[in-house]
N, CA and C atoms of all chains as a GROMACS GRO file, in nm:
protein
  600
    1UNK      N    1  -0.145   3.654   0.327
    1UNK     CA    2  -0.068   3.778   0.334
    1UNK      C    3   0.015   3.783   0.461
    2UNK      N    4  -0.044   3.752   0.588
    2UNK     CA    5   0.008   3.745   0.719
    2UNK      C    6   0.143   3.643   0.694
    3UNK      N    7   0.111   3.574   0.661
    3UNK     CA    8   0.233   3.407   0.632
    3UNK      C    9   0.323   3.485   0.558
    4UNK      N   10   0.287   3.560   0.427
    4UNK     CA   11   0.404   3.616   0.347
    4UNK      C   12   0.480   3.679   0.397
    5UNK      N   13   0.406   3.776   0.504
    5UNK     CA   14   0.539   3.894   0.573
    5UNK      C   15   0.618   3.834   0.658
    6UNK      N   16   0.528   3.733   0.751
    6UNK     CA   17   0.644   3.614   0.866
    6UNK      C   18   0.707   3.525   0.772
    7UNK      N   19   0.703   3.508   0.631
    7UNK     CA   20   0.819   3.475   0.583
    7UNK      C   21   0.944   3.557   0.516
    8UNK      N   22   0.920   3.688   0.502
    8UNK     CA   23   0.992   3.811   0.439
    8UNK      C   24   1.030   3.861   0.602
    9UNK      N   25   0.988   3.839   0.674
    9UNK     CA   26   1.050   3.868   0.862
    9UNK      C   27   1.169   3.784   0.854
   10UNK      N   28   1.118   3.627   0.831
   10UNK     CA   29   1.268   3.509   0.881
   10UNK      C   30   1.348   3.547   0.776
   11UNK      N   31   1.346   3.548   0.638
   11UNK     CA   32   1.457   3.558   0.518
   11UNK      C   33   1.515   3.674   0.582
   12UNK      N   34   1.468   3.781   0.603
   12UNK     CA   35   1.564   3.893   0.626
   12UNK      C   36   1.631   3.904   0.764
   13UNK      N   37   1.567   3.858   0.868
   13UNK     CA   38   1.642   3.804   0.995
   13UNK      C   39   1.760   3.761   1.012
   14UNK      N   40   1.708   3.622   0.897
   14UNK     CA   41   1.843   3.537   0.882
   14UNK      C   42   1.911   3.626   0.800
   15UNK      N   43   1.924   3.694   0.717
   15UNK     CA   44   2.038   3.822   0.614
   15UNK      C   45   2.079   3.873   0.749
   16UNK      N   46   2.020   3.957   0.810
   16UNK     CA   47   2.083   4.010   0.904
   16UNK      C   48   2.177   3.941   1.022
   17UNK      N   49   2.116   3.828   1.060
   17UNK     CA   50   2.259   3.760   1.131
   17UNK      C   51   2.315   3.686   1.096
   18UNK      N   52   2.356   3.668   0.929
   18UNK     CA   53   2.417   3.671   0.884
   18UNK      C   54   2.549   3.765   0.861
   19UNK      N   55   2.516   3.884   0.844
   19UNK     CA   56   2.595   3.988   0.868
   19UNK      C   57   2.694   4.015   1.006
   20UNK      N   58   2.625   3.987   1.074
   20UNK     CA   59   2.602   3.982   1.195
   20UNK      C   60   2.783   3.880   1.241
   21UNK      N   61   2.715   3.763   1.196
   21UNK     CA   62   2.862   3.654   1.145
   21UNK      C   63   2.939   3.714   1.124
   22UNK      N   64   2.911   3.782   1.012
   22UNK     CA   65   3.078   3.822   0.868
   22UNK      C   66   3.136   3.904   0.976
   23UNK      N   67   3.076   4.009   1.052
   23UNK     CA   68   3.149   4.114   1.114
   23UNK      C   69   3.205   4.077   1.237
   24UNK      N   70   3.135   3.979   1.260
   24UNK     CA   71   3.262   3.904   1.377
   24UNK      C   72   3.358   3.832   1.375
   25UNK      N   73   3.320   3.729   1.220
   25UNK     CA   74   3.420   3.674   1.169
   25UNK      C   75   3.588   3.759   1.110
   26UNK      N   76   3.518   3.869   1.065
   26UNK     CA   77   3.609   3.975   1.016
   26UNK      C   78   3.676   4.087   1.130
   27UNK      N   79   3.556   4.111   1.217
   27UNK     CA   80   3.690   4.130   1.338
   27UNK      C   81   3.780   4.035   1.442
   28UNK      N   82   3.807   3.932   1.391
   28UNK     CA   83   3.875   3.847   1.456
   28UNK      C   84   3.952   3.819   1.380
   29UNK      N   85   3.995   3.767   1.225
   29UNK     CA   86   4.036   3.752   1.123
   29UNK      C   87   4.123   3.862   1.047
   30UNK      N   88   4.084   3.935   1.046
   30UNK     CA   89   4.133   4.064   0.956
   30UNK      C   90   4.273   4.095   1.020
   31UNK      N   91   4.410   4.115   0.906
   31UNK     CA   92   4.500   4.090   0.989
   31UNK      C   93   4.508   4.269   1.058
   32UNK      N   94   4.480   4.332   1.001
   32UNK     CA   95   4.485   4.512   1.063
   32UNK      C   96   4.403   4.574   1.108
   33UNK      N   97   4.444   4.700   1.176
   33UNK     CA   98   4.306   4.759   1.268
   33UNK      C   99   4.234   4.831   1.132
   34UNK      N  100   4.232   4.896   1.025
   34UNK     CA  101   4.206   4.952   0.985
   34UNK      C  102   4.107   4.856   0.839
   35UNK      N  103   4.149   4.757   0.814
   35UNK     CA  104   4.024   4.664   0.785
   35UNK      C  105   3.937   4.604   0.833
   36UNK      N  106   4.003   4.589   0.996
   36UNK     CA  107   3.915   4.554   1.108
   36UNK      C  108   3.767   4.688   1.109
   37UNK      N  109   3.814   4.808   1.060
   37UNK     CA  110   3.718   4.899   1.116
   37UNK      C  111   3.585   4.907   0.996
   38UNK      N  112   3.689   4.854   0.866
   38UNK     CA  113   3.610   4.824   0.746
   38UNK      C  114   3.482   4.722   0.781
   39UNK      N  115   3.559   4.572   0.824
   39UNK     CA  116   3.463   4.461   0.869
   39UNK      C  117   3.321   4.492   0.942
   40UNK      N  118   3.373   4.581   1.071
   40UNK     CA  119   3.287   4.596   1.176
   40UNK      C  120   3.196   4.703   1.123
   41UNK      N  121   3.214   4.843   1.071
   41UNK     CA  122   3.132   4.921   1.028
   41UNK      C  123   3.025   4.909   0.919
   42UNK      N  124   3.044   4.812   0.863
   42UNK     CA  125   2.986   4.750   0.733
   42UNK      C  126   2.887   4.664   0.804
   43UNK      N  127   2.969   4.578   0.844
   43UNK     CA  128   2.855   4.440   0.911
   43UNK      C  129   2.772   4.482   1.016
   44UNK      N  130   2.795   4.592   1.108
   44UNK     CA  131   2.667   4.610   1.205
   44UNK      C  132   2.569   4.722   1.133
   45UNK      N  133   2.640   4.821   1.053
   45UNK     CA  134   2.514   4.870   1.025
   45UNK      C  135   2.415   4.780   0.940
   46UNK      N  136   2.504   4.727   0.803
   46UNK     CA  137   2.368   4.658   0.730
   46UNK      C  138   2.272   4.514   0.853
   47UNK      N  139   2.373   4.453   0.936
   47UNK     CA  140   2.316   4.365   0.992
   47UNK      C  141   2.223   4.412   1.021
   48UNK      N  142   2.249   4.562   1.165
   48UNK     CA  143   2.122   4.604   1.204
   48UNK      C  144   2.024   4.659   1.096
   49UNK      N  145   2.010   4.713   0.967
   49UNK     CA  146   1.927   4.776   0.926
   49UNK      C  147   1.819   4.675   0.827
   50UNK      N  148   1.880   4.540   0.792
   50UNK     CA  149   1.843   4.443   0.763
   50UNK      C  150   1.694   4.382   0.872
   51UNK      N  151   1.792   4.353   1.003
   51UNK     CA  152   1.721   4.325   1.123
   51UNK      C  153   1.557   4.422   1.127
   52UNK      N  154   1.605   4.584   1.121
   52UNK     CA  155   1.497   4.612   1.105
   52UNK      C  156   1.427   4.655   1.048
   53UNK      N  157   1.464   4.606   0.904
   53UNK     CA  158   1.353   4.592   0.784
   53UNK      C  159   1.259   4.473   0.818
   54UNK      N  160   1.343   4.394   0.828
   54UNK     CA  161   1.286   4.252   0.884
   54UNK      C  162   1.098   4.306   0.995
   55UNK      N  163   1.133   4.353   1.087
   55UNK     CA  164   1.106   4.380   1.230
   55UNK      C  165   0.988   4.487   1.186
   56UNK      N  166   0.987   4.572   1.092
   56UNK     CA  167   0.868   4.651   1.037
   56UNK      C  168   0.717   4.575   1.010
   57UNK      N  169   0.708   4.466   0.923
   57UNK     CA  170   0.583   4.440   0.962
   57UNK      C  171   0.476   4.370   1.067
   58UNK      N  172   0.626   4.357   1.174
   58UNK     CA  173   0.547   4.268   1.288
   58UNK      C  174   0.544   4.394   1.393
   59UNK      N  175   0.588   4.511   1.361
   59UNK     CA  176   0.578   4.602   1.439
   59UNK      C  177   0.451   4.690   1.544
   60UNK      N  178   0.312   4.618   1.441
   60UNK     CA  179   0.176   4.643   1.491
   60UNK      C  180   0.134   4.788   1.496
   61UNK      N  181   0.217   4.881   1.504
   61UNK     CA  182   0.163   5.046   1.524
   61UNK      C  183   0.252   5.130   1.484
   62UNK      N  184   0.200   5.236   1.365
   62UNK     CA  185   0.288   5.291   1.329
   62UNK      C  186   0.417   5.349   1.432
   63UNK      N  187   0.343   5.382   1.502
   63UNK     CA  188   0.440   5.495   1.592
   63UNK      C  189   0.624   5.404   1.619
   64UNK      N  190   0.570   5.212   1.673
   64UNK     CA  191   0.680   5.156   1.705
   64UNK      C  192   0.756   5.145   1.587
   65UNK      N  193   0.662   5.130   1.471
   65UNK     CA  194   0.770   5.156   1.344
   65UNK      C  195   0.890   5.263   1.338
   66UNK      N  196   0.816   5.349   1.359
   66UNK     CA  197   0.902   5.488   1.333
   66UNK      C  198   1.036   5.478   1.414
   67UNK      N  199   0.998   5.422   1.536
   67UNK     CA  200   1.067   5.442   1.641
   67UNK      C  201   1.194   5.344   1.607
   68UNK      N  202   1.172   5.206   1.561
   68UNK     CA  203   1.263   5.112   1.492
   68UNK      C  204   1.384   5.200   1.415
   69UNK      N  205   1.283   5.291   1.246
   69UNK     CA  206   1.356   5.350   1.182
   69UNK      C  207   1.451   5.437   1.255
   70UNK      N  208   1.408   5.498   1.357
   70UNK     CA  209   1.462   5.616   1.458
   70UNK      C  210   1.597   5.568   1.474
   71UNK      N  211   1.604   5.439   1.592
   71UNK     CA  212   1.705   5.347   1.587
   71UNK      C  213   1.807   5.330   1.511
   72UNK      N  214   1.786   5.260   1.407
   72UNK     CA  215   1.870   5.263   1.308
   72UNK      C  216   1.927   5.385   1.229
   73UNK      N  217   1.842   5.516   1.233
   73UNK     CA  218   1.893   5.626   1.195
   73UNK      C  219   2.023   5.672   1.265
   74UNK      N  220   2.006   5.689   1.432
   74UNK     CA  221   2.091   5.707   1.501
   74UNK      C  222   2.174   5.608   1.494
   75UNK      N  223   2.200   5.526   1.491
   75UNK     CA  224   2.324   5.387   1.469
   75UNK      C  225   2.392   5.379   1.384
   76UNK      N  226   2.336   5.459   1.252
   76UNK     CA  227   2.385   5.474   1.081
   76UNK      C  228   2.490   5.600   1.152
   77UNK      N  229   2.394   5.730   1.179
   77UNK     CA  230   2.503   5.804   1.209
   77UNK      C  231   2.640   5.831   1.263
   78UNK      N  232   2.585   5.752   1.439
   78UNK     CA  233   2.692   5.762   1.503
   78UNK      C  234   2.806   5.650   1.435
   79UNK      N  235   2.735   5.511   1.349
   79UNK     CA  236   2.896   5.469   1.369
   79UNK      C  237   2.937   5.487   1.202
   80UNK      N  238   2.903   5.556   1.131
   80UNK     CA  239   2.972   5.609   1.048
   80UNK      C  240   3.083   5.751   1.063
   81UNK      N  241   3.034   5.807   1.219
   81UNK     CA  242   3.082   5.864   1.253
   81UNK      C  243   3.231   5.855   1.336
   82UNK      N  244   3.194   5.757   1.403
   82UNK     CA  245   3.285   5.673   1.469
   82UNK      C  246   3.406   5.597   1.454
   83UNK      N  247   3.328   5.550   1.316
   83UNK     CA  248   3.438   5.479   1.211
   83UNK      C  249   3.534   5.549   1.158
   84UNK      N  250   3.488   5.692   1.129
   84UNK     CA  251   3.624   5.787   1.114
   84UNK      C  252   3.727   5.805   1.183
   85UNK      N  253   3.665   5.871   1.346
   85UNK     CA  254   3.748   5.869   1.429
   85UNK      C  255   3.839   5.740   1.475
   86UNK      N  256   3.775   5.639   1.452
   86UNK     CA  257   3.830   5.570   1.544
   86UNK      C  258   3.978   5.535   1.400
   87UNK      N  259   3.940   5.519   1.311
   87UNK     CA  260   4.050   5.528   1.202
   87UNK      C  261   4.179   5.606   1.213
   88UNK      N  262   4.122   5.722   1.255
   88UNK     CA  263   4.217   5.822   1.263
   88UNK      C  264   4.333   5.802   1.436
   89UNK      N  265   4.282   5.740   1.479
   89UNK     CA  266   4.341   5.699   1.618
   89UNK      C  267   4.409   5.628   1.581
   90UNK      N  268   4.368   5.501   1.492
   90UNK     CA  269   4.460   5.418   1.512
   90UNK      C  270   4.565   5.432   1.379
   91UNK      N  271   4.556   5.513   1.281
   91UNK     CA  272   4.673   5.565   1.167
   91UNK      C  273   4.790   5.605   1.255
   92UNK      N  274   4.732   5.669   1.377
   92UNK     CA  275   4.827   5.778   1.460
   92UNK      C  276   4.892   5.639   1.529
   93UNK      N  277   4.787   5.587   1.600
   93UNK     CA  278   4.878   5.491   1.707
   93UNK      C  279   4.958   5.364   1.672
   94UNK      N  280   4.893   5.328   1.500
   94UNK     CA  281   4.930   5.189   1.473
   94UNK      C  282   5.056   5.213   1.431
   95UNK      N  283   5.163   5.067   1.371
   95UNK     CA  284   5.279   5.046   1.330
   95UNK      C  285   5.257   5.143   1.160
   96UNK      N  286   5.371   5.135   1.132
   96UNK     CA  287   5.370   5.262   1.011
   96UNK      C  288   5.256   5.142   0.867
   97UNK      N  289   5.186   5.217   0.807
   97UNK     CA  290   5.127   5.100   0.687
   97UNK      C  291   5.155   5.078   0.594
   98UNK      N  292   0.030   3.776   1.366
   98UNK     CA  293   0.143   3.822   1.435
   98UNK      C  294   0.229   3.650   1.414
   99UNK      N  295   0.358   3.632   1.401
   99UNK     CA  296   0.443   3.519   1.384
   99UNK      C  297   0.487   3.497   1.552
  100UNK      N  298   0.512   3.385   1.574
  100UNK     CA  299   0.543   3.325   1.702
  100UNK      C  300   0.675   3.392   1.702
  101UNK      N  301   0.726   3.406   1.864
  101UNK     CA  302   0.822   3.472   1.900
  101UNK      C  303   0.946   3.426   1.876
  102UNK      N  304   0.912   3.290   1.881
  102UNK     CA  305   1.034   3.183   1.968
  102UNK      C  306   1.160   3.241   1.848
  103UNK      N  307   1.114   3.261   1.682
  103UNK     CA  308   1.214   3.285   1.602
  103UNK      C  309   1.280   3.407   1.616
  104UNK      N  310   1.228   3.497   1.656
  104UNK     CA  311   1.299   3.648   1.696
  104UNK      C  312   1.377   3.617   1.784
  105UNK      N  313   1.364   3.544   1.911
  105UNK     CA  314   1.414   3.562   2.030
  105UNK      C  315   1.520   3.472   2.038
  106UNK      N  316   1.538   3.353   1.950
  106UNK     CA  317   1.631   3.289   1.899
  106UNK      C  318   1.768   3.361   1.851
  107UNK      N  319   1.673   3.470   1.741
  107UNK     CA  320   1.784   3.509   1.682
  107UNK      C  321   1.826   3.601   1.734
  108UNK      N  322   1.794   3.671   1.844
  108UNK     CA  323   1.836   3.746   1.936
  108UNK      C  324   1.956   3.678   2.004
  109UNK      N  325   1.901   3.557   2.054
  109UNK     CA  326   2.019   3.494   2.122
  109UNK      C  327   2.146   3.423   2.030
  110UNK      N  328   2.134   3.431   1.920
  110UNK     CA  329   2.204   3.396   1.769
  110UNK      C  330   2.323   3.529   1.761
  111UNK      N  331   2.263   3.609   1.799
  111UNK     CA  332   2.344   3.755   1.763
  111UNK      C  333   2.420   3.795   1.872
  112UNK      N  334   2.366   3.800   1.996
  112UNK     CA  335   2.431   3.779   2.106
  112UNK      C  336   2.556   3.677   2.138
  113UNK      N  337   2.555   3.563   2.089
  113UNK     CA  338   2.619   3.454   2.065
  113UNK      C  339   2.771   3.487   2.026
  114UNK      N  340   2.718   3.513   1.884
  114UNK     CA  341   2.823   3.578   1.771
  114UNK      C  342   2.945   3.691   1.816
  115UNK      N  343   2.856   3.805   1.901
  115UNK     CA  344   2.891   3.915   1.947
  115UNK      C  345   3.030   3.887   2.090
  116UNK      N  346   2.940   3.776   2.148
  116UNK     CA  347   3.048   3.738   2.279
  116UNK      C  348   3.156   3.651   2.213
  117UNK      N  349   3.180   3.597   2.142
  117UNK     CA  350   3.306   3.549   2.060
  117UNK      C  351   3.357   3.633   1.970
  118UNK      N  352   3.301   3.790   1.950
  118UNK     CA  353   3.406   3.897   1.871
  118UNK      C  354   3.447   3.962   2.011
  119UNK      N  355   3.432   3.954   2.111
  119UNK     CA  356   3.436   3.977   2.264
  119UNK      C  357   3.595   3.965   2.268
  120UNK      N  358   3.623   3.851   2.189
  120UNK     CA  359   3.800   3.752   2.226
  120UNK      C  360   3.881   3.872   2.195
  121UNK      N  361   3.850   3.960   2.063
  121UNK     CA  362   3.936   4.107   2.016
  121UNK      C  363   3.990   4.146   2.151
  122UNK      N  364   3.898   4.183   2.249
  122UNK     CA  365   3.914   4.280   2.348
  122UNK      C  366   4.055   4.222   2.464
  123UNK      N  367   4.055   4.093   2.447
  123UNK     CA  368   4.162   4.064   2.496
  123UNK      C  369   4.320   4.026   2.415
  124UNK      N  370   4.257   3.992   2.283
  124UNK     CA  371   4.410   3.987   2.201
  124UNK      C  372   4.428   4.105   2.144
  125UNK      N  373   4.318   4.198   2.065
  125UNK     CA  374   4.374   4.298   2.030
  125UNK      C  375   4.472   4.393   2.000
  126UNK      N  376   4.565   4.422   1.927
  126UNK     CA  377   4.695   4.489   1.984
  126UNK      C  378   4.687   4.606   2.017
  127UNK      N  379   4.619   4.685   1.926
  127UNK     CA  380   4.571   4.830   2.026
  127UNK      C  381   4.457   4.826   2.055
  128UNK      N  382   4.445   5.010   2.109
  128UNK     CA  383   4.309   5.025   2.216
  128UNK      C  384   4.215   5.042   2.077
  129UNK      N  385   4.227   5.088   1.942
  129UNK     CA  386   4.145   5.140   1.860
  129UNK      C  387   4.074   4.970   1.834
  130UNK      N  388   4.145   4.856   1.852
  130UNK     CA  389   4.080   4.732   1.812
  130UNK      C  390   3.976   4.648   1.951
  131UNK      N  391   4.000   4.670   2.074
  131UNK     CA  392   3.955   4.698   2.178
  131UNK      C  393   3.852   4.770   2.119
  132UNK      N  394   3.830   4.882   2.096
  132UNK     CA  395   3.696   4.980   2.141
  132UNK      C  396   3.606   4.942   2.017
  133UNK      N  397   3.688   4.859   1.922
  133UNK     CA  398   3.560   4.856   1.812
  133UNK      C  399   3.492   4.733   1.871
  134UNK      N  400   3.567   4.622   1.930
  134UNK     CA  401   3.502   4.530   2.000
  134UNK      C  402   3.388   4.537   2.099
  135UNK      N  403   3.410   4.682   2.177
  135UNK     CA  404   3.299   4.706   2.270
  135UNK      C  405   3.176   4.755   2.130
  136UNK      N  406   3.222   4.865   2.034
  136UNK     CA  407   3.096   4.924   1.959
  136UNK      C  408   2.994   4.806   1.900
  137UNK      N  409   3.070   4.711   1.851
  137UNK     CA  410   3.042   4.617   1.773
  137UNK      C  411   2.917   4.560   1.935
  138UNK      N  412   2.957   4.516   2.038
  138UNK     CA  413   2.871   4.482   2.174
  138UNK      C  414   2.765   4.548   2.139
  139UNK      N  415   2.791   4.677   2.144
  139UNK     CA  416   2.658   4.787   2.128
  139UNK      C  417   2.525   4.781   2.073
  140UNK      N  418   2.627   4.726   1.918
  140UNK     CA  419   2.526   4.731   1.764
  140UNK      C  420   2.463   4.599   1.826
  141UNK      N  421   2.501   4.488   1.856
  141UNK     CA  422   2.469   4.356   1.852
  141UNK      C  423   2.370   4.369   1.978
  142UNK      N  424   2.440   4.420   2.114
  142UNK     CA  425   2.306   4.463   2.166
  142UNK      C  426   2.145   4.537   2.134
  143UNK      N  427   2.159   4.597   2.049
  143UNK     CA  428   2.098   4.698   2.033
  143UNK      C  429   1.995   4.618   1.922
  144UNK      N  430   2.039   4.541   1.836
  144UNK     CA  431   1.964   4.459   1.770
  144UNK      C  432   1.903   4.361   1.838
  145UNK      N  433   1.975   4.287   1.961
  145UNK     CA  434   1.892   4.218   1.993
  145UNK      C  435   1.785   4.296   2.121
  146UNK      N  436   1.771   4.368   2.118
  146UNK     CA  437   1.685   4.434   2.214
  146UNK      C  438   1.543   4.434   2.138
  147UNK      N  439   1.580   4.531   2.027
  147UNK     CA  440   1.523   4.534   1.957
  147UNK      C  441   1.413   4.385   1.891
  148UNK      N  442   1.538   4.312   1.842
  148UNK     CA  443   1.453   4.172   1.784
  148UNK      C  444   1.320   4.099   1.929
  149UNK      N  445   1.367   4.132   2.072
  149UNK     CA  446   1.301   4.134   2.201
  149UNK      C  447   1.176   4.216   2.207
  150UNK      N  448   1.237   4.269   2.172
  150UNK     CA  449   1.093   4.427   2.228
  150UNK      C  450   1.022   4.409   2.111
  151UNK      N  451   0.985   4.363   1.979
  151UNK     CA  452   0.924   4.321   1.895
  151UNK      C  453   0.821   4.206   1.937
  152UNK      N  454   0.972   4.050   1.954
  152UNK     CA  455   0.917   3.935   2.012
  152UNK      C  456   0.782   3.924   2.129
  153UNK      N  457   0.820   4.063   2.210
  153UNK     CA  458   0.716   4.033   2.344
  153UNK      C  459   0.616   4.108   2.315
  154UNK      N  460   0.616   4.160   2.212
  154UNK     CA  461   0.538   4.274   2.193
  154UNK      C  462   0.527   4.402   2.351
  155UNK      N  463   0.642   4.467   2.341
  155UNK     CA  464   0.643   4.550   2.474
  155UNK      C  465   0.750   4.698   2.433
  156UNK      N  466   0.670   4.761   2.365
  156UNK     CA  467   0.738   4.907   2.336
  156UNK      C  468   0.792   4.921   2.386
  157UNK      N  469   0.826   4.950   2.498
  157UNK     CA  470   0.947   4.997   2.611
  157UNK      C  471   1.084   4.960   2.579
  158UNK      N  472   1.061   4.806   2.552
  158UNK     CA  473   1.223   4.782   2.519
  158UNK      C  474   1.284   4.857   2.406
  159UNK      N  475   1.190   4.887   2.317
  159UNK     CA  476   1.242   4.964   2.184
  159UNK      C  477   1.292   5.118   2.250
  160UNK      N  478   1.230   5.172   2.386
  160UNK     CA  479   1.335   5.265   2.414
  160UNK      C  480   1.457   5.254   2.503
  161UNK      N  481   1.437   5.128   2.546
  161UNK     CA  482   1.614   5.112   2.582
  161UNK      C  483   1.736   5.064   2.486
  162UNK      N  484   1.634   4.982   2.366
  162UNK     CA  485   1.759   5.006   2.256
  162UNK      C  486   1.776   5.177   2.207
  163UNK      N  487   1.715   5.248   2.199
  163UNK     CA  488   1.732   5.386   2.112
  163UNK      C  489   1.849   5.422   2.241
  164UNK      N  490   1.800   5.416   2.374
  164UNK     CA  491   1.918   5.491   2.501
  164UNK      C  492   2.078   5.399   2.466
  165UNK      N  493   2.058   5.268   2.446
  165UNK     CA  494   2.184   5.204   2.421
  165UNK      C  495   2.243   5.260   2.316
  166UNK      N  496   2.168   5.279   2.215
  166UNK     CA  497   2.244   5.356   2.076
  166UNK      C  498   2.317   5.490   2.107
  167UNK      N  499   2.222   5.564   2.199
  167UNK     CA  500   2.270   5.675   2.230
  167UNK      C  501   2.459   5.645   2.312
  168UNK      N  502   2.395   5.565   2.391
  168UNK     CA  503   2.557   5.520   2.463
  168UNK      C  504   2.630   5.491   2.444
  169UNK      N  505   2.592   5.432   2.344
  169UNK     CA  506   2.764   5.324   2.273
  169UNK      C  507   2.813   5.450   2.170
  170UNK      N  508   2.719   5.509   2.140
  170UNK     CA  509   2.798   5.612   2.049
  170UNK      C  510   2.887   5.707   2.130
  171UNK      N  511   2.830   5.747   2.289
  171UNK     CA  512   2.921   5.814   2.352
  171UNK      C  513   3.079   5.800   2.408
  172UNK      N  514   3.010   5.647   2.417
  172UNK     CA  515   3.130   5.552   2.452
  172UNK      C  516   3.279   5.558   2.367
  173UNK      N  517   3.213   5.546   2.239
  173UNK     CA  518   3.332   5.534   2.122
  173UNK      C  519   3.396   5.702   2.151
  174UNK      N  520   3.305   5.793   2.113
  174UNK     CA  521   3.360   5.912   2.139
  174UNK      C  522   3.433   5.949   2.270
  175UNK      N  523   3.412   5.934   2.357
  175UNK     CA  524   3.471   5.947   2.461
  175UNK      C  525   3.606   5.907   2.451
  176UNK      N  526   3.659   5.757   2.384
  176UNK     CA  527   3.807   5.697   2.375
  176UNK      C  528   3.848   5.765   2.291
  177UNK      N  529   3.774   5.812   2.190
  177UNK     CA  530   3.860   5.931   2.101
  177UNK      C  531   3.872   6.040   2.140
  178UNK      N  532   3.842   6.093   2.240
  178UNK     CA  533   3.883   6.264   2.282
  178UNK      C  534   3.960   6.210   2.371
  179UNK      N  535   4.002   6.106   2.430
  179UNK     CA  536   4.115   6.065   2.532
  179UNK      C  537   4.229   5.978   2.475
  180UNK      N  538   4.249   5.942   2.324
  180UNK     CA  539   4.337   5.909   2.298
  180UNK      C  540   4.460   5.999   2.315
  181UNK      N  541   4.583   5.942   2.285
  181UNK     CA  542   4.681   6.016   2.287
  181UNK      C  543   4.679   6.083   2.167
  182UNK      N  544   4.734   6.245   2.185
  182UNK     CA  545   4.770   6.281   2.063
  182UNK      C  546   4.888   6.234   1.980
  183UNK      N  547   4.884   6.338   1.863
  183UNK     CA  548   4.982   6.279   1.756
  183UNK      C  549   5.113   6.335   1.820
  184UNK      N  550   5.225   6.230   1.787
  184UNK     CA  551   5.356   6.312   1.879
  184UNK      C  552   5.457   6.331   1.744
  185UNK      N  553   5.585   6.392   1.787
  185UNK     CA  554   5.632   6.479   1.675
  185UNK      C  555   5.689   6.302   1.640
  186UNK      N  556   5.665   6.336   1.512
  186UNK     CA  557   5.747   6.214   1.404
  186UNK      C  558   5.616   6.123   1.389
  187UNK      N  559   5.578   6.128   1.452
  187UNK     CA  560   5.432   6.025   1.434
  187UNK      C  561   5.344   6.023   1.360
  188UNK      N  562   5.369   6.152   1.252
  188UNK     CA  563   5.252   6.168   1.109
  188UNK      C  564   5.365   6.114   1.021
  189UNK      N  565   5.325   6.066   0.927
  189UNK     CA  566   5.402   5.962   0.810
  189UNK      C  567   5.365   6.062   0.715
  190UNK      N  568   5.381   5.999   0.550
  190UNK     CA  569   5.390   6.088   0.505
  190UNK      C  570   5.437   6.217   0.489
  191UNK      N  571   5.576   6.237   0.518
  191UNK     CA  572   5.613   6.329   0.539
  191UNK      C  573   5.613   6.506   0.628
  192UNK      N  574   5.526   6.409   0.764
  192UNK     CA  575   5.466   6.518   0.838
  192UNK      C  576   5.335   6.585   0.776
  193UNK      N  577   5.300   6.514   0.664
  193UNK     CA  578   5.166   6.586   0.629
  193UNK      C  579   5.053   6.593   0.710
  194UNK      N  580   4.965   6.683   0.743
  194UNK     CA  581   4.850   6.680   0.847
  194UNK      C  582   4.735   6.740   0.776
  195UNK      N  583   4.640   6.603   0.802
  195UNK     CA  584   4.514   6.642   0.777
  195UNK      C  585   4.403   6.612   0.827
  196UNK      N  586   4.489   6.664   0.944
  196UNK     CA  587   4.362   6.680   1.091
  196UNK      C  588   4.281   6.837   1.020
  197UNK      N  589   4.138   6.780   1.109
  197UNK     CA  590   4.067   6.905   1.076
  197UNK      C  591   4.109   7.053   1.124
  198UNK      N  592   4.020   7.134   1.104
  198UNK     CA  593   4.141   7.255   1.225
  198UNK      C  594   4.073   7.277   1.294
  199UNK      N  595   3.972   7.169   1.337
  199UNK     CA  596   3.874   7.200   1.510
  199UNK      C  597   3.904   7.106   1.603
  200UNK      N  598   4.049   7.044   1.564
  200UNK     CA  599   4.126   6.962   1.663
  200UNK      C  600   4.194   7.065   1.805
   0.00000   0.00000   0.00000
């Protein structure tokens, strides 16, 4: 059982920096800011929330669990939040689309 | 419990990744592609803190990723209440606006 979860830890690790990739690959690549914001908002949240699905059963005590989920709660929020604004900055500041 | 060395790897895997989306911050053409480059730092930090503070088994680090989350989110906000505003001719669409009205 122990072996199964440190292998459901690495598979999803590796998913997650995987993601991790795409969103860097895609903010470097992407020819506009506004798919750029697509790339990046996509790839860090699932990277991170992947990461800490992953990171839950080696976590040892509930409490650090929670605290993981906590994490990622706040990270979902703010950059879904973020991702708006920062959209809206650059509609205003970029060349016409 | 699984040996560390693979967390802390991929900690340094993500970190890696993160300092070569780093290059944005200097070609970038605007500041909105700049600041996603720093958020993107954030997230990638913040995971690998995390994948750390697991690896060593040492709670603490799991609250300096939650304070980093807190920061980078301030961070982003902050460049958006200091961007420039919209100037006349600068909404497309025919001057349409659909800014909120708590701008």
């Amino acid at each position: 059982m122990s072996a199964l979860l440190d292998l459901f830890t690495i598979v999803v690790v590796l998913a997650g920096a995987v993601f991790f990739l795409a969103g860097v690959v895609g903010l470097l690549r992407f020819p506009d800011t506004l798919s750029r914001v697509h790339a990046l908002t996509k790839a860090d949240n699932v990277g991170l929330g992947l990461v800490v699905i992953a990171l839950l059963p080696q976590a040892g005590s509930m409490g650090t669990g929670l605290k993981l989920l906590l994490v990622w709660l706040l990270v979902l929020l703010a950059s879904a939040t973020v991702g708006q604004l920062i959209g809206r900055v650059a509609r205003r500041a970029g060349p016409p689309a | 419990m699984m040996s560390p060395e693979f967390l802390v790897a991929s900690a340094g895997f993500i970190m890696i990744t993160v300092i070569v989306g780093l290059a944005r911050i200097l070609y970038g053409p605007g500041d909105a592609d700049r600041i996603m480059a720093a958020q993107l730092l954030g997230t990638g930090g913040i995971t690998s803190l995390l994948l750390v503070g697991i690896a060593r088994g040492n709670p603490a680090v799991i609250d300096v990723a939650l304070t980093l989350a807190m920061l980078a989110a301030f961070a982003s906000i902050a460049f958006v209440k200091h961007a420039p505003a919209a100037q006349d001719g600068d909404e497309r669409a025919g001057g349409r606006r659909d800014d909120g009205p708590g701008r």
